[in-house]
C-alpha positions in Angstrom: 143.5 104.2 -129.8 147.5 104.1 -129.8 148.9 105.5 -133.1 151.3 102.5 -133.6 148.3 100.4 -132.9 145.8 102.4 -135.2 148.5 102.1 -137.9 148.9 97.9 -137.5 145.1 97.4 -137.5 144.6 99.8 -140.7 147.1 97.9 -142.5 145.3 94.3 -141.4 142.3 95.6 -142.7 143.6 96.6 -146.2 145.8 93.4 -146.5 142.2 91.7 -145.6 140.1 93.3 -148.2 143.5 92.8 -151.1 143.3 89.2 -149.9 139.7 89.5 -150.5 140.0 89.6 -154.4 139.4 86.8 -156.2 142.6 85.4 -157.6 142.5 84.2 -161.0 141.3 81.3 -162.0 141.4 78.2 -164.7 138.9 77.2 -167.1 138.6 73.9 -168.8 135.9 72.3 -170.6 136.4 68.6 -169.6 132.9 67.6 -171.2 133.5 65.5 -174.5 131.4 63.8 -176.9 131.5 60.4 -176.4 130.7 57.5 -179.6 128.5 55.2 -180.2 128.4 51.6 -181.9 125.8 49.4 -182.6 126.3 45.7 -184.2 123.3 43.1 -185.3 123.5 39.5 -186.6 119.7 39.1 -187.9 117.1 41.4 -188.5 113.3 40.8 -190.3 110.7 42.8 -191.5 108.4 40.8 -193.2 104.5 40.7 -193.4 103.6 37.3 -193.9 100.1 36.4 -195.5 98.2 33.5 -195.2 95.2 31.9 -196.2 95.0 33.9 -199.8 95.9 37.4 -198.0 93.2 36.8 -195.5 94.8 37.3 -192.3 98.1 39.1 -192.4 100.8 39.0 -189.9 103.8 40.9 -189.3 107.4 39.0 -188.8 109.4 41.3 -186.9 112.6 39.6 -184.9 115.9 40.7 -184.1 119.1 38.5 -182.8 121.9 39.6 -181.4 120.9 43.5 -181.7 123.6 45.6 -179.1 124.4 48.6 -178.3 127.4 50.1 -177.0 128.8 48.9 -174.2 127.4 45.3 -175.2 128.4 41.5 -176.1 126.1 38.9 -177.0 126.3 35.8 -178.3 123.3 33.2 -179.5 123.0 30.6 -182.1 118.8 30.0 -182.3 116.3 31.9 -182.6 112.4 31.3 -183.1 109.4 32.9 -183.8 105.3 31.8 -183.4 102.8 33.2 -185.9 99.4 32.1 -185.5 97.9 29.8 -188.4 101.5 28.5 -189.4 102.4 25.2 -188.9 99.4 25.4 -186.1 100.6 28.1 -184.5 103.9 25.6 -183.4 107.1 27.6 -183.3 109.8 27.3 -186.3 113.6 28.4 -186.2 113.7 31.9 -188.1 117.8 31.2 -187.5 120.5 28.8 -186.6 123.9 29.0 -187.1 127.1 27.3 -185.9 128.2 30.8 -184.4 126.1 34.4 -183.8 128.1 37.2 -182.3 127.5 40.6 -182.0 129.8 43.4 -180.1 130.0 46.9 -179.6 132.6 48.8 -177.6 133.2 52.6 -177.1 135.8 54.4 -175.3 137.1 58.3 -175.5 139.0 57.2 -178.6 137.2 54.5 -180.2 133.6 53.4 -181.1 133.3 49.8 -182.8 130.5 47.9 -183.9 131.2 44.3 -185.1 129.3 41.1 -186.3 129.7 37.9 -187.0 127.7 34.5 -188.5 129.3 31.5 -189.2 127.3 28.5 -190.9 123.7 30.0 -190.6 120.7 29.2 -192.1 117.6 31.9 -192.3 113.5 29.9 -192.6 110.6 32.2 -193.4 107.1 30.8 -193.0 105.4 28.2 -195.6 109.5 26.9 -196.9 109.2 24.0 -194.2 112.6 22.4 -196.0 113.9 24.9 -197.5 116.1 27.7 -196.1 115.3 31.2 -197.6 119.1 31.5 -197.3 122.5 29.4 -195.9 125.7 30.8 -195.9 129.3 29.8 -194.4 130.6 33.0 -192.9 129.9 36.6 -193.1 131.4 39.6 -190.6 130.4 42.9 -191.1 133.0 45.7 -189.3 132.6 49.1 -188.6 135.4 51.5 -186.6 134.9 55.0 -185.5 138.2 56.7 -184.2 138.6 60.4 -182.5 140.2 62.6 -185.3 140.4 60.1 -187.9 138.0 58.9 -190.9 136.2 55.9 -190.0 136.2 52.6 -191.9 133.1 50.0 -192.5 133.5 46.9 -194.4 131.9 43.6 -195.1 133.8 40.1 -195.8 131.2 37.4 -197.6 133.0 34.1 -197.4 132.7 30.6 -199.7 129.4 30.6 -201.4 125.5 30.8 -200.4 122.5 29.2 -201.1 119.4 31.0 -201.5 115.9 29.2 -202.1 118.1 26.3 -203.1 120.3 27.5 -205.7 123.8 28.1 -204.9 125.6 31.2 -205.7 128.9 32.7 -205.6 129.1 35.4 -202.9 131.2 38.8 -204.7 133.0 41.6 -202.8 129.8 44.6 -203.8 126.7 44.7 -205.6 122.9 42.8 -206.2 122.5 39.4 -207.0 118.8 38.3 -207.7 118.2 35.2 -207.3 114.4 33.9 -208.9 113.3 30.2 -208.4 110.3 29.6 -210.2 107.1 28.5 -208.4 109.0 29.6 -205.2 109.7 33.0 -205.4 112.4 35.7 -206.0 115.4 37.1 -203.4 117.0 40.1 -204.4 120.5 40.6 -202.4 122.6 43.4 -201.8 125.8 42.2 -200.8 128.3 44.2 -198.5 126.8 47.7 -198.4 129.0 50.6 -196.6 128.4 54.0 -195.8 131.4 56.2 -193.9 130.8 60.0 -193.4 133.4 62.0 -191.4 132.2 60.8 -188.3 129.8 57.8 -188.7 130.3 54.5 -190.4 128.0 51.6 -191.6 128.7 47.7 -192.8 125.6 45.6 -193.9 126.9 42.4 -195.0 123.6 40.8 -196.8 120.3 42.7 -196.9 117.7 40.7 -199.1 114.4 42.0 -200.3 111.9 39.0 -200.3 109.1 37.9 -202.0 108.1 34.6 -201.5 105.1 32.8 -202.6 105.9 28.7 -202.8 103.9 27.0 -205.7 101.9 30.4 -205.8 99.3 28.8 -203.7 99.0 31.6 -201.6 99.1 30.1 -198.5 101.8 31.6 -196.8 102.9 34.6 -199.1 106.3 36.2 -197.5 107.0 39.8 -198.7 109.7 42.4 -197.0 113.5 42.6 -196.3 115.9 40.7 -194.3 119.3 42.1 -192.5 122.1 40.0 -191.9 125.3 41.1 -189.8 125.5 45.1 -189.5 127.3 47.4 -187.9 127.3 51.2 -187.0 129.5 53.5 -185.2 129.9 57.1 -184.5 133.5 58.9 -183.5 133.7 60.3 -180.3 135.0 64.0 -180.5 138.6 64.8 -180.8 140.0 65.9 -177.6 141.6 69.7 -178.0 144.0 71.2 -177.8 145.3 71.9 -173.9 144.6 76.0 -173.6 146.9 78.1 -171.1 144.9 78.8 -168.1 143.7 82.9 -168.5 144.6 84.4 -164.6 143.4 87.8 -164.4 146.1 90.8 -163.4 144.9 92.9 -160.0 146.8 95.4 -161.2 144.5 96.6 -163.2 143.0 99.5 -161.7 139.6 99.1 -163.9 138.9 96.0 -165.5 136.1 95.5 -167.9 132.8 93.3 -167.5 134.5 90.7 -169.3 137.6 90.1 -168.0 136.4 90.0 -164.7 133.7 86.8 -165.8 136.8 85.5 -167.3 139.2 85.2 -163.8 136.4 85.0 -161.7 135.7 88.6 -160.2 132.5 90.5 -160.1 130.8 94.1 -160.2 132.5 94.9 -156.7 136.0 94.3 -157.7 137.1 97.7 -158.7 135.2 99.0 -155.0 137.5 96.5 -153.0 140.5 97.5 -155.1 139.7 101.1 -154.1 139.1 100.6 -150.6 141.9 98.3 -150.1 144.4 101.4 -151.4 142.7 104.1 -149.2 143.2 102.0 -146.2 147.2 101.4 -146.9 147.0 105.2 -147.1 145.9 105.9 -144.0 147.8 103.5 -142.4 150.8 105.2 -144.4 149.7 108.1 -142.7 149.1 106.7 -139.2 152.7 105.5 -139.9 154.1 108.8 -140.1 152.2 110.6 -137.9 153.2 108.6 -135.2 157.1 108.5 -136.3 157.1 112.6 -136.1 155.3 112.8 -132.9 157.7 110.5 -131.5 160.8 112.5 -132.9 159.2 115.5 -131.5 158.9 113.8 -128.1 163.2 112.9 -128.3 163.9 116.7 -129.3 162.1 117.8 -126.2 163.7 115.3 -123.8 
């Protein structure tokens, strides 16, 4: 082979392998924790028992329960528990307006609830609503980086097992109505941690036992407008892409996981030099046999 061309095809070849290397490249960890929110307008767990605690029956029911990404909206709700009212339906709720929502994005997570004008029936109280109340929203807000807020608003007055009462900001009410039974509630309860937040507007414990006749005997707790959230992470802070240097003639395990390069890196790197030196060589080589050539001539 030609010297000249011996020296341009040694050169292609090193220029190959150089281009070979892997360049450097960019690492960025897109994944982030997203939130969550929950919201609920009704929620029962009761054990009803009947016929002087022969047969027992759970009352389980939800209304309104969602979960992030979620809307719903629905005023009635029944239940059927054999051996009451001869196994016929009855309204566990009704209310003028029942909304629950729950929304969550990369910044924000938000539960909210809502009843407006809502009464509450247990078995065996055929007239008479366990609870009414005018309007109660529980709120719950879950923001990246920030501390999230829950709170409760409990407005006008309620009526619980017939006797009116004035709803407060915080605490327990108990409300006892003889030959009826007794409703202990817990108005507004909240619960924020650094990166979760709760609102329970009412959550009444329940023990019901009309005329004490134990016919229908109602024992447990109902939950009236909650929600729940949970932040999604904070994004980070952008970090400068790390782009490894080829120059170095021997780089460690590490830093060649880091900018992409592997166990035959430093091999490439040496074979890539040796080949510019021989075609160096070829170079000159074919320079002097040409300037021997002219001196001759």
């Amino acid at each position: 082979m030609p010297t000249r061309r011996l020296a341009a095809v040694t050169a292609a070849a090193a220029v190959s392998v150089l281009g070979a290397l892997p360049a450097g490249t960019a690492h960025a960890d897109t994944a982030k924790t997203t939130g969550k929110a929950d919201a609920v307008v009704l929620r029962t767990d009761l054990n009803v028992a009947l016929l002087n605690k022969t047969v027992s029956a759970p009352l389980a029911v939800v209304l309104n329960e969602v979960h992030a990404p979620q809307t719903a909206s629905k005023t009635a709700l029944s239940a059927t528990l054999d051996g009451v009212d001869g196994g016929k339906p009855f309204n566990v709720l009704r209310a003028d307006v029942a909304t629950a929502k729950a929304a969550v994005d990369k910044q924000r997570a938000e539960g909210y609830s809502n009843l407006v004008n809502a009464e509450v029936h247990v078995p065996g109280l055929a007239t008479m609503p366990l609870i009414q109340v005018q309007q109660v929203t529980s709120k719950a807000v879950c923001a990246a980086g920030k501390r999230p807020t829950a709170d409760s608003n409990l407005l006008g007055s309620a009526t619980v097992l017939g006797k009116k009462i004035n709803l407060t900001a915080g605490g327990t009410t108990t409300v006892d109505v003889p030959s009826v039974g007794t409703v202990r509630l817990d108005l507004s309860k909240t619960s924020v941690t650094s990166r979760t937040a709760a609102a329970t507007a009412l959550n009444l414990k329940v023990s019901v036992n009309p005329l004490k006749l134990n016919v229908s005997e109602v024992n447990g707790q109902v939950t009236l407008v909650r929600a729940t959230c949970e932040s999604p992470a904070a994004a980070d802070e952008p970090e400068a892409p790390e782009v490894g240097s080829q120059a170095k003639p021997d780089p460690k395990p590490d830093d060649l996981a880091e900018t992409g390069g592997s166990s035959a890196t430093p091999y490439l790197i040496g074979g890539g030099a040796l080949l510019l030196a021989m075609g160096a060589a070829a170079v000159g080589l074919s320079r002097r046999r040409r300037a021997g050539a002219d001196a001759d001539a």
